[in-house]
C-alpha positions in Angstrom: 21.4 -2.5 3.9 19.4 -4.9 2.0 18.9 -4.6 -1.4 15.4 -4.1 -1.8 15.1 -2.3 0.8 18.1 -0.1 -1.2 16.2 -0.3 -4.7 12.9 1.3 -3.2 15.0 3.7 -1.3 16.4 4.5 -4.6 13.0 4.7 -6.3 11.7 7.2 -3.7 14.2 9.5 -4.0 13.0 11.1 -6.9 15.2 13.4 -9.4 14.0 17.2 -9.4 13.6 18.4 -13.0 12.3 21.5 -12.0 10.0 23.6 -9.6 7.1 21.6 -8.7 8.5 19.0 -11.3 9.8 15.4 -10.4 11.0 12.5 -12.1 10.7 8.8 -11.1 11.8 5.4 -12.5 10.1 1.7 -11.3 11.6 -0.4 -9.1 10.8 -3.6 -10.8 10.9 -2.5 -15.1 10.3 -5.6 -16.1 7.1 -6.4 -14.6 4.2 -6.2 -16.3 2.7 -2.8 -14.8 3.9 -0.5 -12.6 3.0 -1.4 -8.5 0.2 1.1 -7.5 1.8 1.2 -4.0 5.0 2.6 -5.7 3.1 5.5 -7.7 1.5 6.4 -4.3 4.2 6.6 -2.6 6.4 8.5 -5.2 3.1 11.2 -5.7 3.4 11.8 -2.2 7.0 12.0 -2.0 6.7 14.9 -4.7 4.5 16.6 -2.4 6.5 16.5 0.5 9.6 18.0 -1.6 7.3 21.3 -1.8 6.2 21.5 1.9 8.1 22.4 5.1 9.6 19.5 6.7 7.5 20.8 10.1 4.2 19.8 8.0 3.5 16.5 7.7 0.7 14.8 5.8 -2.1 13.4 7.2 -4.5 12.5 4.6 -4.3 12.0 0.8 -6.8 10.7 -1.7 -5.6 8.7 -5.4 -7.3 7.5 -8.6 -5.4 5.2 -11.0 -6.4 6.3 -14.2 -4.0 4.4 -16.4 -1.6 1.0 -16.1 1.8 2.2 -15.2 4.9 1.6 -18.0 7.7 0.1 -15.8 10.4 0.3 -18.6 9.3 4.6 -18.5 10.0 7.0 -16.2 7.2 8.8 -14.7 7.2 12.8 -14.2 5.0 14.0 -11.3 3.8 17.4 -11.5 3.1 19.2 -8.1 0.4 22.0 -7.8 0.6 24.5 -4.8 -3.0 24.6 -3.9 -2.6 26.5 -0.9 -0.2 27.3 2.1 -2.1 28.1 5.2 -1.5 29.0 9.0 -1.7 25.3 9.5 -2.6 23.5 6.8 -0.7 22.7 3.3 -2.6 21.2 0.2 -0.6 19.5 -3.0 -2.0 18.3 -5.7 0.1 15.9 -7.5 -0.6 14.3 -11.4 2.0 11.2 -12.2 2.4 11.7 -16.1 3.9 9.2 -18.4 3.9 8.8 -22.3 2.2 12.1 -22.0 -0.8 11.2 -20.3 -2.2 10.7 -16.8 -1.9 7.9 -15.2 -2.0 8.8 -11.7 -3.5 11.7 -9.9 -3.6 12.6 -5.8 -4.3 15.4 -3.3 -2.6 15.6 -0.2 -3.1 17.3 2.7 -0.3 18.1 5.3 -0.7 20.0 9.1 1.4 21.2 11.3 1.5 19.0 14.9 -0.9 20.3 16.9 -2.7 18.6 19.8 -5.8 18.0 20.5 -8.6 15.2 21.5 -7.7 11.9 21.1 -9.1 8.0 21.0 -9.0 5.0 18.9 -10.4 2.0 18.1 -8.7 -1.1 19.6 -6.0 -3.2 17.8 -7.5 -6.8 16.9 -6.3 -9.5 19.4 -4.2 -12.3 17.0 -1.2 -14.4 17.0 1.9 -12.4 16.5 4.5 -12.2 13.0 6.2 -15.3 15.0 3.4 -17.4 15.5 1.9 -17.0 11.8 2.2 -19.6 9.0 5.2 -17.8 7.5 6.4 -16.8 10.9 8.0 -19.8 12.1 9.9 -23.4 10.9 6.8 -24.7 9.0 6.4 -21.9 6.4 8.6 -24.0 3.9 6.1 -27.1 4.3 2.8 -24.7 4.0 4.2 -23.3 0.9 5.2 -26.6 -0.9 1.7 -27.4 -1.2 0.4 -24.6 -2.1 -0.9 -23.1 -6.0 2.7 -22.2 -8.0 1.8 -18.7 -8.4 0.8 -18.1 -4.7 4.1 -19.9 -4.0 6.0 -17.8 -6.2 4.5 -14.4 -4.7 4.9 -15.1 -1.0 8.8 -16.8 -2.1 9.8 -13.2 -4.0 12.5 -11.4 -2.0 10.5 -7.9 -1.2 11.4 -4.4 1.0 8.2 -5.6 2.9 8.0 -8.2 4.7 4.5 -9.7 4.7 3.2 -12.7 7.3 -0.8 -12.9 7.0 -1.8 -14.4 10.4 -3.8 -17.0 7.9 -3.4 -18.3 4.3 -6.4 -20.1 4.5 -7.7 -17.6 1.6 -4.8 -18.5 -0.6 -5.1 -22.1 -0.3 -8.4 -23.0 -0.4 -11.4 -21.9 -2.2 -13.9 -22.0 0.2 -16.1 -18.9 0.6 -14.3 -17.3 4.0 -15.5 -13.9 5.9 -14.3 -10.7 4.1 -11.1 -10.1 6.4 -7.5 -10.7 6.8 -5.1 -9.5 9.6 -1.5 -9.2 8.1 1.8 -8.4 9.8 4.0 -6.2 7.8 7.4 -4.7 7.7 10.5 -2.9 6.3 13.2 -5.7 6.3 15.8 -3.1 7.1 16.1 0.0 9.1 15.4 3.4 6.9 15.8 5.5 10.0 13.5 7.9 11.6 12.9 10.7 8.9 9.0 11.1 9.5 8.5 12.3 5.9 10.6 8.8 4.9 8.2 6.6 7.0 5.4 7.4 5.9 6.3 7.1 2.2 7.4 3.7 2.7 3.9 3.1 4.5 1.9 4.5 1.5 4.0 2.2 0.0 3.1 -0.9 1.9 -0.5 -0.3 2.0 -1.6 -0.8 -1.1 -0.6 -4.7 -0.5 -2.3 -7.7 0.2 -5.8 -4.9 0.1 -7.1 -5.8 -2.8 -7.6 -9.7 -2.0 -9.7 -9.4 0.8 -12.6 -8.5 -1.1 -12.5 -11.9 -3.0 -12.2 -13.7 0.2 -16.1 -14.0 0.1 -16.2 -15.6 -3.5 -13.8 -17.9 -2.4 -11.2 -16.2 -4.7 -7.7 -14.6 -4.6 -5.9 -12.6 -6.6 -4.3 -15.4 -8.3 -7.0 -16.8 -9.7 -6.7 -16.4 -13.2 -10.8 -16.5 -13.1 -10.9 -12.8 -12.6 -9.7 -9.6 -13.5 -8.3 -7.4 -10.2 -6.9 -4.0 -10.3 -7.0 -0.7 -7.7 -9.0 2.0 -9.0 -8.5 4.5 -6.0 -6.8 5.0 -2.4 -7.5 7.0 0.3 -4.7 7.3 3.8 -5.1 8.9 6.6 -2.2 9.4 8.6 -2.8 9.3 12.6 0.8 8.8 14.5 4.1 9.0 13.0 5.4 5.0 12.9 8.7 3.5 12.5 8.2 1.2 9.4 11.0 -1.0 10.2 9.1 -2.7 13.4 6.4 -4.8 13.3 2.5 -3.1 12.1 -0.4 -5.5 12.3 -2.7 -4.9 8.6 -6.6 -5.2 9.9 -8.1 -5.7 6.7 -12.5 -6.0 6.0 -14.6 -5.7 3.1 -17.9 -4.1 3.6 -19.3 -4.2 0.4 -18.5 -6.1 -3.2 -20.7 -5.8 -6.7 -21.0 -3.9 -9.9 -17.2 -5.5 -10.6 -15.6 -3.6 -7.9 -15.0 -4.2 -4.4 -14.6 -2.0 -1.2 -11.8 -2.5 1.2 -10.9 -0.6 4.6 -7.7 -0.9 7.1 -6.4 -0.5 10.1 -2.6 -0.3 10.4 -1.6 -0.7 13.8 2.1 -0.5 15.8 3.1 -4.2 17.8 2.2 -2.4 21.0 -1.3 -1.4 19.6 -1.0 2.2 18.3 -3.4 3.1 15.7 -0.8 5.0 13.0 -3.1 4.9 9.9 -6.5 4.6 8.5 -6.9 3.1 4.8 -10.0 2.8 1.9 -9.6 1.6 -1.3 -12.0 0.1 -4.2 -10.5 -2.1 -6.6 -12.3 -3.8 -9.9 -12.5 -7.4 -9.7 -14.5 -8.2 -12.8 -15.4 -11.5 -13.7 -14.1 -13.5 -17.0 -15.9 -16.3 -16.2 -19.5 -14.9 -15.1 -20.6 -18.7 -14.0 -18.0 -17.8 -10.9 -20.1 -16.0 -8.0 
């Protein structure tokens, strides 16, 4: 298998200290902070440790309260909120040094059906056809910022191919939106409860940066000051994580330092598998940039 994909394998499987009790080191410990995707994704996996395999979740809601410590293990602490005919609720709290720094609620339901429709997959090039899809991605990259260089370079589990870089490279002020094609680069296999870990995972990247896309910003710039302050998933179809899922990415709304973000994860063939919100501060250091 390949190694990242290993390592966040690794990090996911988390070590039970005790009832409702779960411990959980970083995948990267010497980074600066810890990857909100990875506290999300270990919170949930602590949740699904305490529910019947039969339940799977279909919503959960986050705040990031404090920076994660990479080089420190965080303990997630899982409270049984309740355990009904169909539903399950968890309530998770990612503690480290003592303190918060991480919280989430998850909700889980047995399969049922019921009604169904969705909205319609954006029509767009495919992971192929995009700039770091095909022969030229080298030549786009060499010309672009070093630490947007260095970001899309890094080996990662994910892989990630916007459908445009336009945003990365230039600082014009471009519509709030951004269509992304992501990936596990190996197979993880079909566990449900696996999937959709590695999709909580996965979806707290490349988010953030489409509310700057309006200011003619990034999340490179060192202009500004970008972190996520909450998360909200709702989980629609299972998905297999290692095939191709389009990222349909908008920003409604930016101000007050913080910006809103909503997507749209979608299967190749045009499934809709998951539903995403998140608001993010993106303060200002430099209040002459608008």
């Amino acid at each position: 298998m390949d190694p990242t994909v290993s390592k966040l394998l690794d990090t996911l499987d988390l070590e039970r200290i005790e009832e409702n009790l779960y411990r959980g080191l970083s995948a990267d410990p010497g980074w600066q902070r810890v990857f909100g995707g990875q506290v999300i994704a270990q919170a949930l996996v602590a949740a699904q440790r305490t529910v019947p395999p039969e339940r799977t979740c279909h919503s959960l809601h986050g705040y990031f309260i404090l920076p994660g410590d990479p080089s420190a293990p965080i303990v997630y602490q899982v409270a049984r909120l309740r355990d009904g005919g169909s539903f399950t609720t968890r309530r998770v709290e990612a503690i480290q040094h003592g303190r918060a720094i991480f919280t989430l609620a998850a909700s889980f339901q047995v399969a049922e059906d019921g009604l169904s429709h969705q909205s319609t997959m954006p029509e767009v090039p495919g992971p192929n056809e995009t700039g770091l899809g095909g022969e030229g991605a080298k030549a786009l990259l060499a010309g672009a910022p070093e630490p947007v260089r260095r970001y899309w370079e890094r080996p990662r589990p994910i892989e990630i191919r916007p459908v445009s870089l336009d945003h990365y490279l230039s600082d014009a002020k471009l519509a709030p939106e951004q269509r992304v094609w992501m990936r596990a680069v190996a197979d993880i296999g079909d566990d449900p409860a696996l999937n959709q870990a590695v999709l909580a995972y996965l979806s707290d990247m490349t988010l953030l940066d489409t509310s700057l896309f309006a200011h003619g910003l990034s999340v490179f710039d060192r202009r500004i000051q970008a972190a996520s302050l909450d998360h909200a998933m709702w989980f629609h179809e299972p998905v297999k994580v290692s095939d191709w899922m389009l990222y349909a990415q908008d920003s409604p709304f930016s101000g007050r330092g913080r910006g809103l973000t909503r997507g749209s994860i979608f299967t190749g063939d045009g499934r809709l598998v998951a539903s995403v919100a998140q608001e993010g501060l993106i303060r200002l250091k430099d209040r002459q940039v608008t």
